[in-house]
C-alpha positions in Angstrom: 0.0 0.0 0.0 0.9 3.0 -1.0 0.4 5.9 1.4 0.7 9.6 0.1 1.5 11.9 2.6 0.9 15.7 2.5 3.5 17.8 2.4 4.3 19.8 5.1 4.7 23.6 4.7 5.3 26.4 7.3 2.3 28.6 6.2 -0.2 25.7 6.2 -1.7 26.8 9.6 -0.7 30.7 9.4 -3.1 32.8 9.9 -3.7 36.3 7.7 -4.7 39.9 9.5 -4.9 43.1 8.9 -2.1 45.2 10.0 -2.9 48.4 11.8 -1.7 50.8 9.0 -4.5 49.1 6.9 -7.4 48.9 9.8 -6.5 53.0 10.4 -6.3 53.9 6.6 -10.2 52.4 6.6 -11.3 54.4 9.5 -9.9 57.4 8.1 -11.8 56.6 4.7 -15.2 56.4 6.3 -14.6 59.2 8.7 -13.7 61.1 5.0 -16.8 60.0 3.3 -19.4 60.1 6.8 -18.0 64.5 6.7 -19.1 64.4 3.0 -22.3 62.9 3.4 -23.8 63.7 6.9 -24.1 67.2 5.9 -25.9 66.7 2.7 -28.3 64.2 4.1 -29.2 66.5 7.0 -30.0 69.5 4.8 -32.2 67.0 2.9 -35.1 67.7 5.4 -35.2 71.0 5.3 -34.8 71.2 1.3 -38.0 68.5 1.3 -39.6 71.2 3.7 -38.9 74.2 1.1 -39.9 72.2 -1.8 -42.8 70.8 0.0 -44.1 74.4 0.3 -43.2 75.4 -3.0 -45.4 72.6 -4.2 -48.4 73.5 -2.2 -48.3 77.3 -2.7 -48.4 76.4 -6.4 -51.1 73.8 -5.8 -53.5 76.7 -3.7 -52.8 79.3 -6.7 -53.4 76.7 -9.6 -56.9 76.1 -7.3 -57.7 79.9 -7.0 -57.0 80.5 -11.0 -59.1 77.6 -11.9 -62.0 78.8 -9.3 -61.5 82.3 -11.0 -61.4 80.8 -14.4 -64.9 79.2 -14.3 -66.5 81.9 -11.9 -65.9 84.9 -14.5 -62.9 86.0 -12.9 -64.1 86.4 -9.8 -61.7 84.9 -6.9 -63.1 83.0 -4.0 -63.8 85.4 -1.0 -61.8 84.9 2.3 -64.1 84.0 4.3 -65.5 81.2 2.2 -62.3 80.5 0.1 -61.9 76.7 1.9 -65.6 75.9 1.4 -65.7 77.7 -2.2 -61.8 75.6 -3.1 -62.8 72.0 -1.0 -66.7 71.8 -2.4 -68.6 72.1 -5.0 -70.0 75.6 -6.3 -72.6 77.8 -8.4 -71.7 80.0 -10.5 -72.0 82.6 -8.3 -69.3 81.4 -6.0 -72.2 79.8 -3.3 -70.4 76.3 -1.9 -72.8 73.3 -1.5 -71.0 69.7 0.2 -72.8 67.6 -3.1 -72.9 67.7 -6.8 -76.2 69.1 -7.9 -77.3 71.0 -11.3 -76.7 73.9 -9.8 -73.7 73.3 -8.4 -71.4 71.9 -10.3 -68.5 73.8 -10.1 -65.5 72.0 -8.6 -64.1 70.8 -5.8 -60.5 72.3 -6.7 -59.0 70.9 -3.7 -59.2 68.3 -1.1 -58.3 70.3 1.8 -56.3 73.0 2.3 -52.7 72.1 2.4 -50.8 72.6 6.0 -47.9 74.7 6.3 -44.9 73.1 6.2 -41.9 75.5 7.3 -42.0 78.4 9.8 -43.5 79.3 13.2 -46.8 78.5 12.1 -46.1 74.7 10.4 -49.0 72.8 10.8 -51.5 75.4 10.4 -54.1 75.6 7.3 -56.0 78.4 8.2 -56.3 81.4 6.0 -56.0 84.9 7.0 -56.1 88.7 5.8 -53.0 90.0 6.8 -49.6 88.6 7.6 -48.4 87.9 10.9 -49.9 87.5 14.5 -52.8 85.2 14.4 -51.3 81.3 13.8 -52.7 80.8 10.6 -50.8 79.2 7.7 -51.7 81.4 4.8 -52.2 85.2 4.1 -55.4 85.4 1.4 -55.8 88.9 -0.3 -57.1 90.2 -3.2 -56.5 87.3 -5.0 -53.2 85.9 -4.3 -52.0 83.2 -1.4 -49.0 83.2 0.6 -47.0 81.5 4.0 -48.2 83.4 7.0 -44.6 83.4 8.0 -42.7 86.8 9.0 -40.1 88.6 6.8 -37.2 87.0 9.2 -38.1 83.1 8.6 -35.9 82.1 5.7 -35.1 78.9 3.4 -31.8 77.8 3.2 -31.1 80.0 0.4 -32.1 83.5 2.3 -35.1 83.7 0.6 -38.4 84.7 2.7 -40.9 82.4 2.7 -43.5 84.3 2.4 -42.3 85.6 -0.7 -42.7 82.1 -2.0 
């Protein structure tokens, strides 16, 4: 009988590690990328905020043309402008909670959007005038904006309100 023996080598039962130089270059790596990448990713809520607002201001004035467009320019008053935007209307503007002949105007909205940025996130009431009452828009002769004050800025310095 033949027996076939195996050869014996010094590095049959070494083991391989990684030396410190190599374990501290990778910590240094992801310390590099987590300074890159932290910073971006925590402006990336307030930049959702900004564009969230963007989107609903443009949403509120697309609903007020339309409203105006089918009431013979007339714009939806202030204090029915959620009822005259969220149901359905005449053609005189009156808002009624069902479809009928009469009113068949509508519903531009489903609700009035909440505020998204500011002092006054979270609100969807709709005021006059800017400022004081906790609100979340300012409605006037036609045109909507963030009931936010001239200080409260976006990232970029630009005042929401002005939105």
């Amino acid at each position: 009988m033949l027996a076939t023996a195996m050869p014996s080598t010094p590095n049959n039962h070494a083991r391989r590690a990684f030396s410190l130089i190599e374990l501290v270059i990778v910590v240094v790596i992801i310390g590099i990328i987590g300074a890159i990448a932290i910073p971006r990713m925590s402006r990336g809520a307030a930049g959702a905020a900004d564009s969230g607002l963007t989107a609903d201001v443009a949403v509120l004035r697309s609903a007020i043309d339309l409203f105006k467009a089918e009431h013979g320019g007339v714009a939806p008053t202030l204090a029915t402008i959620e009822a005259q935007l969220t149901t359905y209307t005449n053609a005189a503007g009156a808002a009624n909670a069902t479809k009928t002949t009469e009113y068949y105007f509508g519903p531009y909205l489903r609700e009035i959007p909440k505020l998204k940025v500011g002092t006054n996130k979270g609100q969807n009431a709709v005021v006059a005038t800017q400022g004081g009452t906790a609100a979340g828009w300012v409605y006037a002769s036609g045109e909507i904006s963030a009931n936010l004050p001239d200080t409260e800025l976006d990232a970029e310095g630009k005042k929401y309100n002005t939105y």
